[in-house]
N, C-alpha and C positions, 0 to 999 in steps of 0.2 A: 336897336332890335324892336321889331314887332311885339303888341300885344301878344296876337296869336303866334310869333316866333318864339316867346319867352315861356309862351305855355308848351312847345313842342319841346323845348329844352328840359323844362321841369318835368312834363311826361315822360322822359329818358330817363332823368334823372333819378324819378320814384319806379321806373321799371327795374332798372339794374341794384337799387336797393333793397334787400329785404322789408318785409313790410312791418315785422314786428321792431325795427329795430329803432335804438332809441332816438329821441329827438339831438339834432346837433346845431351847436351854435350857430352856425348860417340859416339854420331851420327857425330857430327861434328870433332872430332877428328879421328873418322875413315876416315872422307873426306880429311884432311890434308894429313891422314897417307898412303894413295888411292894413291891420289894426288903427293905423293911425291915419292912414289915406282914408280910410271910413269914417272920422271922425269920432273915433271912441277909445283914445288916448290924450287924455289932458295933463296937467298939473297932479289933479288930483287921483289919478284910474293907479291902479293900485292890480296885479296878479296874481291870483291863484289857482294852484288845480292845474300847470301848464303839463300836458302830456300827449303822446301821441293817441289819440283812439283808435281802437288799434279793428281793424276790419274784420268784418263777421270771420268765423273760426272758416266756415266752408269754405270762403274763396281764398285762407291762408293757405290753407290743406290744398287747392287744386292750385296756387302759386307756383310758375317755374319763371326764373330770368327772364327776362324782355317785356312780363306780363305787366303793364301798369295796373295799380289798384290806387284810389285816391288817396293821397297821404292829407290826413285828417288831425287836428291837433283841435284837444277839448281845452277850453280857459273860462275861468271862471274872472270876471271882472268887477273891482269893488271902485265905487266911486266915492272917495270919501267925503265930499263937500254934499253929496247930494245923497249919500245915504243910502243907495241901489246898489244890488249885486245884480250882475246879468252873468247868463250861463250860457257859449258861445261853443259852436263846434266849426273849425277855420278850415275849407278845403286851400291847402297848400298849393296839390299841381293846379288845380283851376283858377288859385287866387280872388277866392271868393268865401265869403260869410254862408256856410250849408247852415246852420239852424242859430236861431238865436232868442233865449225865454228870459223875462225879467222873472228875477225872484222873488217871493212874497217873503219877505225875512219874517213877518211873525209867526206864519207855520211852518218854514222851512229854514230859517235861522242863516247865519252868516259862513262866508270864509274864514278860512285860520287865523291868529292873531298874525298880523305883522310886525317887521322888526321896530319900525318906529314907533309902533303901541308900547315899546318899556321904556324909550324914553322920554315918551309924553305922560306917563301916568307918574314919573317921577315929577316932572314940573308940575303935576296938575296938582297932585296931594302936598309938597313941599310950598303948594302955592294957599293952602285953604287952611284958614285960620282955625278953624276947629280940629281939624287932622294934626295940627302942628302943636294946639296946647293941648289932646290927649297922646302926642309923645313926652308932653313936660308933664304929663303928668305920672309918667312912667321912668322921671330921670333922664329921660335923652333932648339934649337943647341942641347938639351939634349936628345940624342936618347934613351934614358934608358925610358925616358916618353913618347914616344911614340907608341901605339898600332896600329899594321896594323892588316887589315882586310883583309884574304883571299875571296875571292868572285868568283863565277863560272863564266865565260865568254861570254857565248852564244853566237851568231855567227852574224856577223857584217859586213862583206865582207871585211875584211882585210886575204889577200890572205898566208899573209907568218903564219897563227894560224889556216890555215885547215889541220886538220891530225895532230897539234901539241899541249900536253896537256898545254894548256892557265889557270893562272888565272888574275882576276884585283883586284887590290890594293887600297882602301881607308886608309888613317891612323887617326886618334883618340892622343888625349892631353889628358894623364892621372898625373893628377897635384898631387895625393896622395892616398894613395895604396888601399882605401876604393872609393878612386873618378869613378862617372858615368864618362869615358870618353868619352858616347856618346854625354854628354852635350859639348864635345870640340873640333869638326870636324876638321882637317885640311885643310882648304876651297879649292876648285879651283884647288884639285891636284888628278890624279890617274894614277896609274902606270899599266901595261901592261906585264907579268909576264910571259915567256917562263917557264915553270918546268921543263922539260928536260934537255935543259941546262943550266937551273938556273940564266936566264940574264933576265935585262928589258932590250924587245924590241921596250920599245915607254913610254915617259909619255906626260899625256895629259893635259895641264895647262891652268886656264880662270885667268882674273883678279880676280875674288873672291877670296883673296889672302890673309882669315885672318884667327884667328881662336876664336870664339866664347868664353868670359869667363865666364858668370853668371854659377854659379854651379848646378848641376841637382843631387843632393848627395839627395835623398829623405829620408837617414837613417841619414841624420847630423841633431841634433836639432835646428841648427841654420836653415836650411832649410826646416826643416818640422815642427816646431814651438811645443809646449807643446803637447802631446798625449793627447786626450779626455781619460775625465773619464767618461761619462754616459751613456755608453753602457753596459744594464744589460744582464747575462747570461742567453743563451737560450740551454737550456738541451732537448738533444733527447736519450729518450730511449726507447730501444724492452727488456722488462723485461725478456723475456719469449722466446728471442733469435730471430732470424730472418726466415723468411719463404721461405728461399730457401734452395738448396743443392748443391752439387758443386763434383762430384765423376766421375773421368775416365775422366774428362776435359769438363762434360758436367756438363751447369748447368740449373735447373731444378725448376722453380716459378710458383707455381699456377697454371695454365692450359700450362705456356710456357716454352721449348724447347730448348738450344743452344748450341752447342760447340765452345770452345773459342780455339782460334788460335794465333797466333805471330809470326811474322818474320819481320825481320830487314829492312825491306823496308818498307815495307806499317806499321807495329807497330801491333794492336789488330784488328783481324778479325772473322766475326763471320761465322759459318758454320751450315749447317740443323739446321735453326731455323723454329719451329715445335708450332701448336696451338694444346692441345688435345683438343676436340669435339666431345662428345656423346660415349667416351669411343676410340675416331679412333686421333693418332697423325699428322694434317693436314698439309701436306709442305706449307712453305710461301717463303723462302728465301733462295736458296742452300747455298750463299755465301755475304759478305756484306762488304766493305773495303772504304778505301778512299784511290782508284789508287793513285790519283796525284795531287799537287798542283802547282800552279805559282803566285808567286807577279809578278805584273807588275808594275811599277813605272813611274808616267807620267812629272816628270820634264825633261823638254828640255835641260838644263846644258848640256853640253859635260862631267860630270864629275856623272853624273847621268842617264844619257838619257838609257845607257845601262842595266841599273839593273832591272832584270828579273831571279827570282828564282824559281829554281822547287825542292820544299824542301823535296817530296817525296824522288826523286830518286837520285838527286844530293846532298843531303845532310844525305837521310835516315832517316824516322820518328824515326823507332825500335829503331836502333842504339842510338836518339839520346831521348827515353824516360827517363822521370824522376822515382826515387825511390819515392815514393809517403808516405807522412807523415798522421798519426791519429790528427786531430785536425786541420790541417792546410790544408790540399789537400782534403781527408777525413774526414767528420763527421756523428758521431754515429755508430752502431753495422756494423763493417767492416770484409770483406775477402778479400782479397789481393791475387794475383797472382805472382808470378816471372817469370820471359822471359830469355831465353836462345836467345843469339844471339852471330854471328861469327865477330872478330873486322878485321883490315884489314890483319891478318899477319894469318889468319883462325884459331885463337883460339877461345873456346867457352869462354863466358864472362855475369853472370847472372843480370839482373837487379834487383835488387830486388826492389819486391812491386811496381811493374809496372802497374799492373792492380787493379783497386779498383771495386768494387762491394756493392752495398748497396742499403736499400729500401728509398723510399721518400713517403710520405705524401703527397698528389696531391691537396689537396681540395674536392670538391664535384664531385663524381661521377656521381649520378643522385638523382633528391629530386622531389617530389610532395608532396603538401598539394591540401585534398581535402576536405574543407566545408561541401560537402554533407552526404560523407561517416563518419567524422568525422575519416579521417587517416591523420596523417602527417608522411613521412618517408622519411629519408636522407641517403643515403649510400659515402663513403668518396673512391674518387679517390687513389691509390697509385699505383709507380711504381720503375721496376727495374731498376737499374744504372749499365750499363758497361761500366768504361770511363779509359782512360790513358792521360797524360800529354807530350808535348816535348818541348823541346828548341830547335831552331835554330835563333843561336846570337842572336840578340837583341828580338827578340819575340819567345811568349811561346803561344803554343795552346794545348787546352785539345778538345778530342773528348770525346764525351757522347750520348751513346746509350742508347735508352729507351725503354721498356718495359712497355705497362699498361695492366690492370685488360681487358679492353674492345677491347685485340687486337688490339689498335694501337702500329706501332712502328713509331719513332724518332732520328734522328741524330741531336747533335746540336754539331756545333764547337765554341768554345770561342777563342778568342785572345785577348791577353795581351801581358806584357811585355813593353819593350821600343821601339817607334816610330825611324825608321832611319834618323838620322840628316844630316845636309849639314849648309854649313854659306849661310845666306839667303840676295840676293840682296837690301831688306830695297822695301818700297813704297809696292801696290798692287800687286806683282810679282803671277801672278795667279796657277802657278804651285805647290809652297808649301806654309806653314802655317806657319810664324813666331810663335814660343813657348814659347820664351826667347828670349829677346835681341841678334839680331845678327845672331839669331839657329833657321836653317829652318827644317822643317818636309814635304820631298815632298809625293805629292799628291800620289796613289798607289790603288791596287786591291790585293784582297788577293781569290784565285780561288779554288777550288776545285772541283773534278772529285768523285764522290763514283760510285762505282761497283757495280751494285746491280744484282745477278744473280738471278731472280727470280723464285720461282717454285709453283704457284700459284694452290695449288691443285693438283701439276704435274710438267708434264715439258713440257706438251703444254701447250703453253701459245699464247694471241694474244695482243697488245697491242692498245687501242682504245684512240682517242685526245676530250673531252670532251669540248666541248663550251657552254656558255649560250647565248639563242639568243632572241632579240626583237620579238616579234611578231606585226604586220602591223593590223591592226582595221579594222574588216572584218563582214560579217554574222558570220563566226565561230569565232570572237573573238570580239564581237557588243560591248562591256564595254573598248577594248582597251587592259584591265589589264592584258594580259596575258602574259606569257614567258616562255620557255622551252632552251632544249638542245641540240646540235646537236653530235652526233659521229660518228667519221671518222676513219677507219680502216686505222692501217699502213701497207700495207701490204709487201713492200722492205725496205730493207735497206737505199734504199736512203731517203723514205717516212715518214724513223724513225730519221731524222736529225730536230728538231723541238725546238721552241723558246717556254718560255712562253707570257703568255697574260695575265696581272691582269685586264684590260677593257672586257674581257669574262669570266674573274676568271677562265682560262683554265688549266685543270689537265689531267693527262694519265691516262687513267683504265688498268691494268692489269689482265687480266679474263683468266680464265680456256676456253679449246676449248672442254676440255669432261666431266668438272663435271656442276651440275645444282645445284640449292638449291631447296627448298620445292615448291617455285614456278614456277621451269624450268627456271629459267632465270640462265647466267652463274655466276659461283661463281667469284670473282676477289676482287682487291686491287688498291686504287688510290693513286696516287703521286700526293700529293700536294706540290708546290712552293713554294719559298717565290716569288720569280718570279725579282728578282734584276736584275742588269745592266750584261751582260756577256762582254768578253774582248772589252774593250776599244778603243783601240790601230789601229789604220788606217788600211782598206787592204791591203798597200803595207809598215805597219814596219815591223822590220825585226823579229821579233817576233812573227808575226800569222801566216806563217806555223809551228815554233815551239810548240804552241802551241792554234793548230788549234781545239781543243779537248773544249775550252774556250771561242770557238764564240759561242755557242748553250748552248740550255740551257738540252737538251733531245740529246742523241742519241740510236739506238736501235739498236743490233747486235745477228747474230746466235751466238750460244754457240761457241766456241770451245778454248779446255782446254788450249792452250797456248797463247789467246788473253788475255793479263792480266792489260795491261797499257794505261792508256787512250792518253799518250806523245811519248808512245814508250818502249823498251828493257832500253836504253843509248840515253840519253837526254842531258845531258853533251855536248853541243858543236855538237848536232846534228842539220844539217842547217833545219830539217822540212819535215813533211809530215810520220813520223811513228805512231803506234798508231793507232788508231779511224779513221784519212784517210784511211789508208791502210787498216782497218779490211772491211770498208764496201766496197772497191773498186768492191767487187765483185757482190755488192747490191743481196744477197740473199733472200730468203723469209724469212719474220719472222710472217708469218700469220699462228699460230698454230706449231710453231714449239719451241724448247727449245731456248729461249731468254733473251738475258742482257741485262739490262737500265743501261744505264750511266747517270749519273742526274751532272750538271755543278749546282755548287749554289756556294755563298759568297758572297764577302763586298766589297765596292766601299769606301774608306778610306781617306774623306778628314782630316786630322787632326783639332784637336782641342786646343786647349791652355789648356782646360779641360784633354787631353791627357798625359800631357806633367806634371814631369820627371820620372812618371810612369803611364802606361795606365789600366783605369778601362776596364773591360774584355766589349766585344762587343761580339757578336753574331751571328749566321748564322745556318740554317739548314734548314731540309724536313720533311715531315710526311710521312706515308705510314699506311693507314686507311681502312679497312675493306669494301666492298660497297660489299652487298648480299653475303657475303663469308659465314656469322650465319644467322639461317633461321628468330631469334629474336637476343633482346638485350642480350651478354651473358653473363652479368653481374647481372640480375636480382637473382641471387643464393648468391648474396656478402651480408652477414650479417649484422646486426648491431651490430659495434665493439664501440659503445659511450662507454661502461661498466655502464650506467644506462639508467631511462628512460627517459631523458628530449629530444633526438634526436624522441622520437618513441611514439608520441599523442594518436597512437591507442590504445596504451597500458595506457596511463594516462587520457584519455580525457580532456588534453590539447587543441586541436582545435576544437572539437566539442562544449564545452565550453564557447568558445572566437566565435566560428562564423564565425571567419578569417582565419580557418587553419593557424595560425603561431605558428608554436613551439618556444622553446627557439630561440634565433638570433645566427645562426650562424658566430661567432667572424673571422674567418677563410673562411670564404664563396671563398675568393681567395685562398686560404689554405697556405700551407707550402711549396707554389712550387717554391719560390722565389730560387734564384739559394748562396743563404747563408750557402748551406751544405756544398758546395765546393768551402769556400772562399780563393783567390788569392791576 
């Protein structure tokens, strides 16, 4: 076959594929294979950041079959022997290098750790004689029981680790092959890790100088004591199969709309998510992810002080999701997804059963009993679940998107997993949480950025700051009791950098600037908060330009296709200010024009002794809820699925009857929305 036959073959081939859809193994193997005819895979070239870039929003919008658009894959490439990142954008159909920048790593810092970085920093420090007698001098001679911890660096003004790939080193006493090692911290010690050429250039040592022994083995029955037996089985079944459909990567519930997405950084992303309405499929959301995350961690320690992780990019959600289990991650009538991602040496590598998908049972949707008429009718909330799982070290977080009957959507993040340990100074030390004898748990923030590229009816969109306000006891308000709201037009960029308020219960409306509803007013969608603490961390540590994205709780940005990271490209050791600074610097308008919300939400994480030696999952997320988008409720068409008549009085004259409109008692009135489907 011809050059130019091979490209009339791949031009078919990207015609008849959606364009957002994710990269596939044959995909990525041509990118190696690209890649390497170029001369820019060695021994040493090392991948990250492998994804599709995905083509301006307008010509996704005016996409129909046969259209080809250039399928485009963005890669970031690390040369390890030579110390370079280059940042590459690969036209696939044309088989050709579209753009390609060397990185300046000291102001723009590196790609995410690789896997071979933890077990090069275990030879490097079991290699250095000083690293090896301040573990004797804490009682541990047995290196074989020793686990070190590779850890990202971030950037500290130590001048000889700009421009050079850093990591730091905590180690862990792992006493027997089943043993939590994080119950046995190597106190008061961390090492300082040149990668390049493979030396400690500093360790850093306090007198906390022990190492914690109570064991934190939660699967040893000495330590977790007799398993209950009086938990009876709760059976969920859909007899009659589930009410969704899932064909061409799009999937398809009841009035709602989505294509499902994957890539190796950000993990499961949702794309044209679509309400149907009155026969017309309404845009809500072009795009939906969660850019970026950073732990901040508030113990003062020198051996502490520094730990701050951005597990998005430095670690990689995709990369680092779970194969997800029936019965244990998953429960009830399940569909599963597999994800295709690139590992560092740019091979494709599948996850399986990475993405779960299933309905839940919500409780009550909406119920009246009415007395007079003699009707009583309940109709039952459910919704749809699209969630995936990851681990990075010691904690595991699941995202879970949601879908309900009534047009709202929901993100919620859970974290679990095991709390990061340190030997804890004893007395009221206010920084961490004694958990165990000895084993401290410091204090920490666990942050999150989501993308939300909205397309509210369109893709003008204008975004309004909704307050509730007192009203002052007047002629026109003679009783006092009044109160209303006020709304404030963003109308720049800079206008759209905004905190919450739970003292005005403050949300952002996202409205259309050209559609109306039945009443003329404009159709839109509000963000609601949880409205928690954003980053902690003083003005001047050295962590909030890194991670300036984390002081606000709202920011608001013009579209454009290659702003994608709320931290930046390469965060890794980037000293600050990429990202979300930079996107608005130019403070454009975003009054009626195509706009992103970045929504900052998460946990303020003081441990608990309840935590500790395994964490019950905690919580965090947003809503995103209809205001005048339907012209009524558009739920009132939802049946009654009781399968007899004790939910539906009209039909039995149950409340007419009784005089009280009460049908049977609803047992479930909070329903089944307890989070036990997806026990951890």
């Amino acid at each position: 076959m011809t050059i130019a036959e091979e490209q009339g073959v791949r031009a078919g081939q990207a015609a008849s594929r959606h364009p957002l859809a994710p990269l596939e193994a044959s995909e990525i193997a041509d990118l190696r294979d690209l890649l390497s005819r170029e001369g820019l895979v060695t021994e040493s070239t090392r991948f990250s950041y492998v994804a599709v870039r995905e083509p301006d929003k307008r010509d996704v919008l005016q996409w129909r079959p046969g259209v080809s658009l250039p399928r485009e894959v963005a890669v970031l490439l690390t040369d390890l022997a030579a110390g370079t990142v280059t940042d590459l954008v690969v036209d696939l159909t044309a088989r050709r290098i579209a753009s390609r920048r060397a990185v300046d790593t000291a102001t723009e810092g590196f790609g995410p750790v690789f896997d071979e970085d933890f077990e090069a920093v275990d030879r490097i420090v079991k290699s250095d004689e000083a690293y090896v007698a301040a573990l004797a001098r804490r009682g541990v001679t047995d290196l074989d029981k020793v686990i070190v911890v590779a850890l990202s660096a971030g950037v500290f003004g130590y001048e000889d680790e700009v421009g050079v790939r850093m990591i730091r080193v905590l180690a862990f006493l792992r006493t027997h092959p089943t043993d939590s090692y994080w119950a046995h911290p190597i106190g008061g010690l961390v090492a300082h890790v040149d990668l390049q050429s493979e030396r400690v250039v500093r360790l850093v040592e306090t007198e906390l100088a022990f190492v914690p022994e109570t064991s934190g083995d939660y699967l040893d029955p000495e330590v977790r004591g007799p398993e209950r037996t009086t938990l009876k089985p709760i059976s969920i079944s859909q007899p009659e199969g589930v009410s969704f459909t899932l064909e061409g990567g799009v999937l398809s519930w009841e009035n709602w709309s989505v294509r499902l997405g994957f890539n190796g950084r950000e993990g499961l992303t949702l794309h044209q998510l679509a309400f149907r309405d009155g026969g017309v499929d309404r845009p809500i959301l072009y795009r939906g992810s969660v850019s970026e995350m950073v732990v901040n961690y508030g113990d003062t320690s020198p051996t502490n002080a520094w730990q701050n992780y951005y597990d998005v990019s430095e670690y990689q959600f995709g990369r680092l999701a779970n194969s997800l289990e029936l019965g244990c991650d998953c429960v009830g009538d399940i569909t599963y997804v597999d994800a295709v991602v690139a590992d560092d040496l740019g091979r494709a590598q599948t996850i399986r059963n990475a993405i779960c998908i299933h309905e839940e049972d919500y409780g009550i949707l909406w119920k009246h009993n009415d007395a007079i008429n003699g009707t009583s009718e309940t109709r039952r909330q459910r919704r749809l679940v699209i969630s995936f799982f990851v681990t990075v070290g010691n904690y595991d977080y699941g995202f879970y998107w949601y879908l309900y009957l009534d047009g709202k959507i929901e993100l919620e993040a859970k974290a679990t997993g095991i709390v990061f340990t340190n030997a804890h100074p004893g007395g009221d030390y206010p920084y961490a949480t004694e958990v165990a004898p000895g084993l401290g748990a410091p204090v920490h923030q666990h942050l999150f950025s989501a993308r939300l590229d909205l397309t509210v009816d369109g893709v003008a969109n204008a975004v309004e700051e909704v307050d509730v306000t007192r009203v002052s006891k007047s002629a026109e308000n003679p009783w006092g009791n009044a109160f209303a709201r006020t709304h404030t037009r963003l109308a720049t960029e800079s206008e759209g950098i905004r905190d919450a308020d739970n003292r005005v219960d403050r949300v952002w409306r996202i409205l259309s600037t050209d559609k109306t509803n039945h009443l003329g007013r404009p159709t839109s969608y509000i963000l609601f908060p949880e409205g928690k603490p954003t980053l902690l961390a003083d003005d001047d540590a050295y962590i909030r330009p890194r991670a300036e994205f984390a002081t606000h709780h709202l920011w608001v940005t013009r579209y454009d296709r290659d702003e994608m990271w709320a931290a930046g490209r390469t965060t890794n050791q980037n000293p600050g200010g990429s990202g979300l600074p930079a996107y608005v610097r130019a403070n454009r308008s975003i009054d009626g024009e195509d706009v992103v919300v970045w929504h900052t939400f998460g946990l303020t994480h003081f441990p608990r002794t309840e935590d500790w030696p395994v964490m019950p999952v905690d919580y965090a997320g947003f809503t995103l809820a209809p205001h005048g988008f339907f012209d009524r409720n558009p739920t009132i068409d939802v049946p009654d699925q009781s399968g007899g008549d004790h939910c539906s009085a009209s039909g039995a004259g149950g409340a007419a009857d009784h005089g009280l409109a009460n049908a049977a008692p609803d047992h479930d009135a909070h329903g089944a929305h307890d989070h036990h489907h997806h026990g951890h």
